[in-house]
Phi, psi and omega in degrees: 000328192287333169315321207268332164311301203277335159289009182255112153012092180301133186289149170260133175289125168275125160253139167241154183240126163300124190219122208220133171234147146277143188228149167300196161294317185266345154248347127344272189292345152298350181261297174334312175284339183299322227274010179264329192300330187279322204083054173198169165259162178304291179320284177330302172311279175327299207292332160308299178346309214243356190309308189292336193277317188273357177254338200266314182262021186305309190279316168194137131323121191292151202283343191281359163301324172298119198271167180248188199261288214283343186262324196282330158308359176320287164281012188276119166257135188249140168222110165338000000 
């Protein structure tokens, strides 16, 4: 038994961060209900949801990613 110890893998430790929004009453229960229809949980629905976002960008974010000074003015009409 003391062998089975000594081959067994140490687990790699994770740390995780709590991340809390507020929802209306009625988008509470617009979530519930999607997420009973599907057969899933709210967490699982987010986290699919949110994937692309929470998988792509651990390291660096590309710079054409980036909002400028110059896009938010994109729709400003100047008029002479």
């Amino acid at each position: 038994m003391g062998n089975a110890r000594k081959n067994k893998r140490s687990r790699r430790s994770y740390q995780y961060h709590a991340i809390t929004f507020k929802l209306s009453r009625g988008q509470y229960q617009s979530l519930r209900n999607y997420c009973k229809a599907r057969r899933t949980t709210p967490i699982k629905l987010i986290k699919r949801s949110i994937s692309r976002f929470i998988s792509t960008y651990e390291y660096e974010v590309p710079p054409e990613l980036y909002v400028t000074e110059n896009q938010l003015l994109l729709f400003d009409d100047e008029q002479p």
